[in-house]
C-alpha positions in Angstrom: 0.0 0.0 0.0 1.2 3.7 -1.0 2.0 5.7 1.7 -0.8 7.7 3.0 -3.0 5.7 0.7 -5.1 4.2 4.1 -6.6 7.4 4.8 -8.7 6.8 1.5 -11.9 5.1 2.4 -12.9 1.9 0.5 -15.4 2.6 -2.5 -18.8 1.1 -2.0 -20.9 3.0 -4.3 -21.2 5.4 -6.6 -18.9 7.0 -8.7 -14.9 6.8 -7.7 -12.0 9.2 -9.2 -7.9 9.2 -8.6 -6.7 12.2 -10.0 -2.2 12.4 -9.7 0.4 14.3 -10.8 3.9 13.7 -9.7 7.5 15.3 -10.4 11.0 13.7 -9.8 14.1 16.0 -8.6 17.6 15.2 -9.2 18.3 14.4 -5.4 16.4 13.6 -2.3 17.6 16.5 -0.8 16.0 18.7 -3.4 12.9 16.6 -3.2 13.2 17.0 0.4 13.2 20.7 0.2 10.7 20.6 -2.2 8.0 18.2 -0.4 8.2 21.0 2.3 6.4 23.8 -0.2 4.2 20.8 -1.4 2.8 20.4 1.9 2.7 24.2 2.5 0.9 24.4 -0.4 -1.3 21.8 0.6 -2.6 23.1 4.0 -3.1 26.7 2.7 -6.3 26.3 1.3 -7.5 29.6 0.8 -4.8 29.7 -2.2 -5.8 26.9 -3.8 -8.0 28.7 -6.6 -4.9 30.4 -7.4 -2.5 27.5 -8.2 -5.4 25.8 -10.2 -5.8 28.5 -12.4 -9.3 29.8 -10.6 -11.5 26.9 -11.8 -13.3 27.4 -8.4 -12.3 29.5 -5.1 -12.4 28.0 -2.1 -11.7 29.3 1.4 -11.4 27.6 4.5 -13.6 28.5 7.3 -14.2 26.9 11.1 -16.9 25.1 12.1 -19.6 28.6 12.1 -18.4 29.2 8.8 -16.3 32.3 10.1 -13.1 32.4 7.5 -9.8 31.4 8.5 -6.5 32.5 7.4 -4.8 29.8 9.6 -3.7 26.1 9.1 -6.9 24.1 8.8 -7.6 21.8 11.7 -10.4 19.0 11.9 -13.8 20.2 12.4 -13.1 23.3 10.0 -14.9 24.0 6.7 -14.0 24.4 2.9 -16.6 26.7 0.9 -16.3 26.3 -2.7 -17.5 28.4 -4.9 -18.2 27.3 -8.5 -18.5 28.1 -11.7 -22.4 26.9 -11.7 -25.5 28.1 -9.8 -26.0 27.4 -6.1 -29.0 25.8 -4.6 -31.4 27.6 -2.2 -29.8 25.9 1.2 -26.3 26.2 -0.2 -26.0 30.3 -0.1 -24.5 29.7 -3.7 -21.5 27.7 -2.3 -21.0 24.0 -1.8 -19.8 22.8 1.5 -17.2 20.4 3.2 -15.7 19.1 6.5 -12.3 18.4 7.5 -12.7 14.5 8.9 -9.2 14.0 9.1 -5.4 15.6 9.0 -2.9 13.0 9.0 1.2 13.5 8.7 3.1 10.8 8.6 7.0 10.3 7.7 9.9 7.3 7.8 13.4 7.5 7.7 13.6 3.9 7.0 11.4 3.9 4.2 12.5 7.2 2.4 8.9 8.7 2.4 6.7 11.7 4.0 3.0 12.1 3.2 0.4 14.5 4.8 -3.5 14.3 3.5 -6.7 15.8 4.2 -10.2 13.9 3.7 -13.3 16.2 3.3 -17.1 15.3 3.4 -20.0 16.9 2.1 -21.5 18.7 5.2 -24.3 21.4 5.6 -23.9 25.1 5.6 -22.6 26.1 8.6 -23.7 29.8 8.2 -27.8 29.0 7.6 -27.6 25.7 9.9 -29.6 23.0 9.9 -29.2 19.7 8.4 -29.5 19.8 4.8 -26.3 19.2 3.0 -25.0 22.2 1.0 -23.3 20.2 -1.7 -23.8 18.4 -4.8 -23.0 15.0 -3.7 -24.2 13.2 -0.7 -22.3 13.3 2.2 -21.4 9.6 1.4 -18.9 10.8 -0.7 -15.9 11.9 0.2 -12.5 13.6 -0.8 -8.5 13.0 0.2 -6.2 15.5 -0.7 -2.9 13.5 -0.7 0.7 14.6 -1.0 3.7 12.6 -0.7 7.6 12.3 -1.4 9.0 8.4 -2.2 12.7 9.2 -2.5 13.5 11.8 -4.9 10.1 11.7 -6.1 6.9 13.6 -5.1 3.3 12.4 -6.0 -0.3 14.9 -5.5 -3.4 13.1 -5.6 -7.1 14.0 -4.9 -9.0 10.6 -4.5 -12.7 10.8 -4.6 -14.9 8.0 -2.9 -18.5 6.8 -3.3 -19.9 10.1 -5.1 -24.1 9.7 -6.0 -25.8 13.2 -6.3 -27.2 14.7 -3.1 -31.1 14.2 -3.8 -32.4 15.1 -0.4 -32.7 18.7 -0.7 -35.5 20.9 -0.3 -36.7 22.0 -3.7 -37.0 19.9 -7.1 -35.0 22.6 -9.1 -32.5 21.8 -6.1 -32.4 18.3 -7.1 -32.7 18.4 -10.8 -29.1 20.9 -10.3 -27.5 18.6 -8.3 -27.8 15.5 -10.3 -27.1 17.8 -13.7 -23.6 19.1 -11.5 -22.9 15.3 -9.9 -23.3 13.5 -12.9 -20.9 16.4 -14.5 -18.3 16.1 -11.6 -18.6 12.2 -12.3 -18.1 12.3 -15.9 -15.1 14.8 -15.6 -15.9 18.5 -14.8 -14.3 17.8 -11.0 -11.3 15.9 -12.6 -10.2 19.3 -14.8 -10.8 21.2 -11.3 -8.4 18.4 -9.5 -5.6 18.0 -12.1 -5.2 21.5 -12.5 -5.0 21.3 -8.7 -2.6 18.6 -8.3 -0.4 19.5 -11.1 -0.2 23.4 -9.5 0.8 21.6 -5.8 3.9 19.9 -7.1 4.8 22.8 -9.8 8.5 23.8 -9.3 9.3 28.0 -8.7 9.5 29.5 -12.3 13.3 30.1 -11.7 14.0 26.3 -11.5 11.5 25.3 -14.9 13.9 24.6 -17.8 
């Protein structure tokens, strides 16, 4: 098993994705040095949008939905904002939790890996418990970055992703099934590889 790769929940049902990017350096040191503004990268998720080339914003938030400009911690939120209408219990935003952080490193093996996992979850701002996303919160996310060696891998792994139904209004419904079956088909895997590919990007000085 990859390193870090437990943190991503068994699929069941649904739709799955594995979305990766990956870069080799010329040493471990550099790769070492390098892993360290992966995972910097990683955990500030209020710049995401920028590195993916603004297919969606998102900003991280705590648990009230107040935004953060700190390291994300479990129990905080991730509102994204996308390029597609809202739904009435949304506020125009789809809406995560952070489940899990986990680090973990070996000297032994050679490897390092941090990840986050993220489930659908309701808006924090309006309450209540409808979920304020377009998949059900069966589904979930991991945002996984690791070093093997000289070598660093990004991946975002979704899990068991069917369209969130249970919302209040039809029109609510009919838009999440049009956007889940979209994110199924491949609108969410454009969003993830430019993601992936913009957490292991070198600095423009060191690009050939």
């Amino acid at each position: 098993m990859a390193p870090g790769a437990a943190i991503i929940p068994k699929q069941i049902s649904g739709g799955q994705s594995n979305t990766v990017a990956s870069i080799e350096l010329p040493s471990v040191n550099e790769a070492c040095d390098h892993y360290a503004t992966v995972k910097t990268r990683l955990m500030d998720i209020n710049n995401w949008g920028q590195i993916s080339n603004n297919l969606a914003e998102f900003k991280l938030t705590d648990a009230e939905g107040n935004l953060k400009m700190s390291r994300p911690e479990e129990g905080d939120h991730i509102r994204i904002n996308l390029p597609a209408p809202g739904t009435a219990g949304s506020g125009a935003y789809e809406w995560v939790m952070i489940e899990y952080i986990v680090s973990k490193s070996s000297i032994m093996a050679d490897y390092e890996s941090a990840a986050l996992l993220v489930r659908p979850a309701p808006n924090p701002v309006r309450g209540g418990g409808e979920i304020a996303h377009f998949f059900k919160d069966d589904a979930t996310t991991t945002f996984l970055v690791r070093r093997d060696g000289n070598t660093i891998i990004a991946g975002v792994h979704g899990r068991n992703e069917t369209p969130n139904t249970d919302v209040y209004t039809l029109l609510d419904s009919i838009r999440n099934i049009i956007v889940g079956i979209g994110a199924i088909l491949g609108f969410s895997k454009v969003q993830w590889k430019s993601l992936v590919n913009g957490l292991i990007s070198l600095p423009e000085y060191k690009k050939p």
